[in-house]
N, C-alpha and C positions, 0 to 999 in steps of 0.2 A: 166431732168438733163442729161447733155451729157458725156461721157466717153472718154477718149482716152485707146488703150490699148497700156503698156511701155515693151521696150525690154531693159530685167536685163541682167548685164554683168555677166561672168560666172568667177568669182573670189572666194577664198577662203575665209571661215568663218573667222572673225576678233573674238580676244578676246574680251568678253564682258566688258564693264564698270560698279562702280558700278552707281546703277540706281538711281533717284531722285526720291523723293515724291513729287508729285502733287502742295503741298500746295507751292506757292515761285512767282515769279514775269512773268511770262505765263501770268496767269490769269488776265484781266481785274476786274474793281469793274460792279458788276450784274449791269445794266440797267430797266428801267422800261417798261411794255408791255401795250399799252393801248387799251383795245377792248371796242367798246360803242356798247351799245342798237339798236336795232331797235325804231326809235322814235314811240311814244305812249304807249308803252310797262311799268307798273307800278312795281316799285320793292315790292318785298313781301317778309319775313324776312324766310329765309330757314336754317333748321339743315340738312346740308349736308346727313347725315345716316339715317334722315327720307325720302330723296327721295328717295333711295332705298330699302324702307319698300313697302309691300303690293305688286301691280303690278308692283314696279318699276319704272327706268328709261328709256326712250326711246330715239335711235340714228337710221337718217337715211342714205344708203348709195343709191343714187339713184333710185332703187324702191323696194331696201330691208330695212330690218326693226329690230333693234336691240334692245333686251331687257338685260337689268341688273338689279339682282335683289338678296334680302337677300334669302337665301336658305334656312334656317333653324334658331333655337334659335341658340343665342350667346353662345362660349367657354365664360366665361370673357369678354373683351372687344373687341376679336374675332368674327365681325357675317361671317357667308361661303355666298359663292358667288354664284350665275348660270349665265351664259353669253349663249342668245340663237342665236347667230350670230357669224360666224366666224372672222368679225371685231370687235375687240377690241371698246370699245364704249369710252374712252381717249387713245391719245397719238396715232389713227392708222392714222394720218396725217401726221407721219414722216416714213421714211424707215427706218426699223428699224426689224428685224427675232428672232436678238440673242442676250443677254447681254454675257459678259464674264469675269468669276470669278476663280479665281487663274489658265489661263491659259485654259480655258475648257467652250465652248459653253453650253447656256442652251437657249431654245427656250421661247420667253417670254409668250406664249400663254394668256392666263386668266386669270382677279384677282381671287385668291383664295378666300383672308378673306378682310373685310372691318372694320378700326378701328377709332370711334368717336373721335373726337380731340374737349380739352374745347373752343377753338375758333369756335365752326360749322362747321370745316372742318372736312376732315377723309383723315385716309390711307388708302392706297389701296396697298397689298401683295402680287405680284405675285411670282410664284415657293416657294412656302414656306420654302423647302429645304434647299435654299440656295437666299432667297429671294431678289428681289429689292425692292426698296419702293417709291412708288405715293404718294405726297401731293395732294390731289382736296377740294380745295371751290367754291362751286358752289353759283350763283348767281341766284333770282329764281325771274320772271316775273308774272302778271297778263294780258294775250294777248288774252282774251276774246274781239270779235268782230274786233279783226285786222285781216289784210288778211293774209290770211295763206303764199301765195306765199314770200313775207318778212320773212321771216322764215326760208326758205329751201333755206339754204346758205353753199357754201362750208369752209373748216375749212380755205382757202385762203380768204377768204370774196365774194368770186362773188359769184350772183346768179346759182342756180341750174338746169340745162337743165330743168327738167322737175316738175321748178316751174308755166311755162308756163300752165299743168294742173290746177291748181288751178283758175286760170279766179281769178273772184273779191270775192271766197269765202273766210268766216272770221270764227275764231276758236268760238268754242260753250263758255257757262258760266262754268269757273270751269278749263279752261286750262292755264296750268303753262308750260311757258317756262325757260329752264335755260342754263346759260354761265358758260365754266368753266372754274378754273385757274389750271394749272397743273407743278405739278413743282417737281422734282426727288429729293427724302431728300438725294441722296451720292452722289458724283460721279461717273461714270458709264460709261463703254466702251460698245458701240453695234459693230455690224455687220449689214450691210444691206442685203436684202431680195436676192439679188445676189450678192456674193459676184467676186470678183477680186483678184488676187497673183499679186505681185510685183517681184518679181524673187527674193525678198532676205527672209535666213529661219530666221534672230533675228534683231533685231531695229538696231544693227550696221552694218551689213552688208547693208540694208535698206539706214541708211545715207550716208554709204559710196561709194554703187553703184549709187548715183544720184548727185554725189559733184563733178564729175569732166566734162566731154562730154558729156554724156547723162542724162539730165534731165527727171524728173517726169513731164506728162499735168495731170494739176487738173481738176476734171470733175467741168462742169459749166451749167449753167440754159442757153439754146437757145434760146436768145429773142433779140432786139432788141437793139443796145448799148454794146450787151455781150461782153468779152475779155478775150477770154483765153488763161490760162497763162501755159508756163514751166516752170519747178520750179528746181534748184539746192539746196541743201544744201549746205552750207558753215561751215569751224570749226568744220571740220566731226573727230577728233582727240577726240572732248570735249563734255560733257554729254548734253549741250548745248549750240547754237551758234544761228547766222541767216541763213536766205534764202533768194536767189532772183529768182524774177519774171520776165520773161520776155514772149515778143508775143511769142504762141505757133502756129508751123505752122498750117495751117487747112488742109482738106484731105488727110492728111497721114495716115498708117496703124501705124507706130510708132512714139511715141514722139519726136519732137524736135523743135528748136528755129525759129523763122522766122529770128533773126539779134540777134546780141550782147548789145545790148540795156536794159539796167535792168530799168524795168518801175515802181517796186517799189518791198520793201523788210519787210521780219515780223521776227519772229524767230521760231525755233524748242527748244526744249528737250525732254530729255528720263524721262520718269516716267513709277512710277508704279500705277495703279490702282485698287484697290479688287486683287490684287496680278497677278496682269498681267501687263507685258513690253506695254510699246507702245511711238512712238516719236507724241510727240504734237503738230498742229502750234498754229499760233499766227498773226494776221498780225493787221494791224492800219486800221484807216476811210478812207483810202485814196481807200483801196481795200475792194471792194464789193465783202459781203459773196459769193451772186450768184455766184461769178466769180470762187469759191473755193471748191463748190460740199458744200457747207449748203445753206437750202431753206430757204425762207422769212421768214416761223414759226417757223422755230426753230434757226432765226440769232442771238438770243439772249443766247442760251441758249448750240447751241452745238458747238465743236472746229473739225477740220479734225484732224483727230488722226493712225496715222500706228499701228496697232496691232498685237502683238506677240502672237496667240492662241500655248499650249504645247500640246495639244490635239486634236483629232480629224485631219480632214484637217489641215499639218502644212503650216508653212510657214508665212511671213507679212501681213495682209490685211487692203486695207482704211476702215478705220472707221469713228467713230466717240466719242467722249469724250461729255457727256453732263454733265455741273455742278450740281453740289447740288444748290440747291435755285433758281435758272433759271428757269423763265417762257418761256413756248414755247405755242405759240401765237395759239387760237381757235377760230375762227370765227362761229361754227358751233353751233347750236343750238340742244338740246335733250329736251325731255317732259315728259308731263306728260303724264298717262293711255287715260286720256278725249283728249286732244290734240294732242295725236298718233290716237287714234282712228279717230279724222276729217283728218287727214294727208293720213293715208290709206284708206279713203273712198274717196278721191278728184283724190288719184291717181290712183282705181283703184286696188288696192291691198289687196288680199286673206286674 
């Protein structure tokens, strides 16, 4: 994902407006994610909180090796967590550091607690303090005698550099693969893993310094087709209006227009969420996520969002907004005890 960095005008705080709540006409209706099987692979009826009984569930990140697992008896319907890798074993396929809850960074680190849900699903609780919350149903294979190499897929779907280890070895009797759906129960503002300032310190100043000559480049995926766009706001007076897009020049140190040309338009607002400012987009089918700094897995599921932290590092930073009920798409496969164990044996690992 490629960056531009924006030179903010040096203008005077605007009175703030008041703010919107989230729920209003933003939002599109949720879409559906479709991930399929490795063919041959046999479905087997899984209670989500039993794969993380006993040894666990297994996640791999190219030639390390991730375990989750129940840590101790259940509070109630509470059981605690242990994570033996510093990758997250759901959800570490988006950029993603920090959620932020009334205004104040919190590091998402590890699920804590894990809660059964009567559908075979569970929660999953991170920061308990002040916690977010994971929906996961996992989906759980019988891939006894398939080749392992099909398997070891990134959460984008391509195969794994170093699937290529594996030659034509197949998983032993007893190994369970499983898919999972992942879906945030609230809405939720992050921070990614490096953050960016926009030059303005509150969401109006934000609309305001990029409505008139100098536009926002939204960061975009470098490939092939890509178009990236400058981006004005419009209707910078009102808690919400639109924005236009047009070509952003390339090699330059600061953002700006290649021509006056508006190649296509979405809208902003100001909302709050978990009790934090942030201006929201919004754009149509016409404009590819890629082009807008949201990746393939998670097109469905998160918005480019400006955020107002009151704490910590001040100031606006791009974010992101992910909805409640939004699938954000995994390709990746985790296992069982027996089917980690052939996976670390093929590839050589301690």
């Amino acid at each position: 994902m490629k960056n531009y960095r924006c030179l903010a005008l040096a203008i005077a705080m605007a009175s703030p407006l008041a703010v919107a709540q989230t729920a209003g006409p933003v939002f599109s209706p949720l879409p559906e994610v479709d991930v399929k099987p490795v063919a041959g692979a046999k479905p087997v009826t899984i209670v989500a909180i039993d794969a993380l009984k006993g040894d666990g569930l297994y996640h791999f990140s190219r030639t390390r090796m991730g375990n989750l697992r129940i840590s101790g008896s259940p509070k109630g319907d509470r059981y605690p967590l242990a994570e033996s890798s510093t990758e997250r074993a759901f959800n570490a396929n988006i950029d993603v550091a920090h959620f932020v809850r009334d205004g104040e960074r919190h590091a998402i680190g590890h699920a804590d607690f894990a809660v059964p849900a009567a559908d075979g699903s569970l929660q999953l609780i991170y920061q308990s303090a002040t916690p977010i919350h994971l929906k996961v149903a996992l989906k759980g294979f019988d891939v006894a005698g398939l080749p392992i190499r099909n398997f070891l897929r990134t959460p984008e779907n391509f195969t794994r550099p170093e699937a290529a280890k594996a030659g034509e070895a197949t998983f032993p009797a007893g190994s369970i693969a499983y898919l999972s759906t992942v879906r945030f129960q609230d809405d939720v503002l992050m921070l990614p893993q490096r953050e960016s300032f926009t030059g303005a310190t509150n969401t109006r100043q934000m609309v305001a310094n990029f409505s008139r000559e100098n536009p926002y480049c939204l960061s975009y995926d470098d490939r092939n087709g890509a178009r990236p766009y400058a981006m004005l706001f419009r209707d910078a007076n009102a808690p919400r209006g639109r924005v236009q897009l047009y070509a952003a020049k390339t090699g330059t140190m600061f953002c700006a227009r290649a021509n006056d040309e508006v190649l296509a338009e979405g809208s902003w607002e100001e909302a709050t969420v978990g009790g934090t400012k942030a201006v929201v987009l919004s754009f149509g089918a016409n404009v590819d996520p890629l082009d807008t700094g949201v990746t393939d897995v998670e097109r469905e599921a998160a918005r480019i969002a400006f955020i107002e932290p009151r704490k910590g590092a001040p100031g606006v930073r791009p974010g992101k907004l992910y909805r409640a009920g939004a699938q954000i798409a995994d390709y990746q496969y985790r296992f069982n005890a027996t089917a980690a164990a052939a996976i670390r044996s093929i590839l050589g690992m301690p």
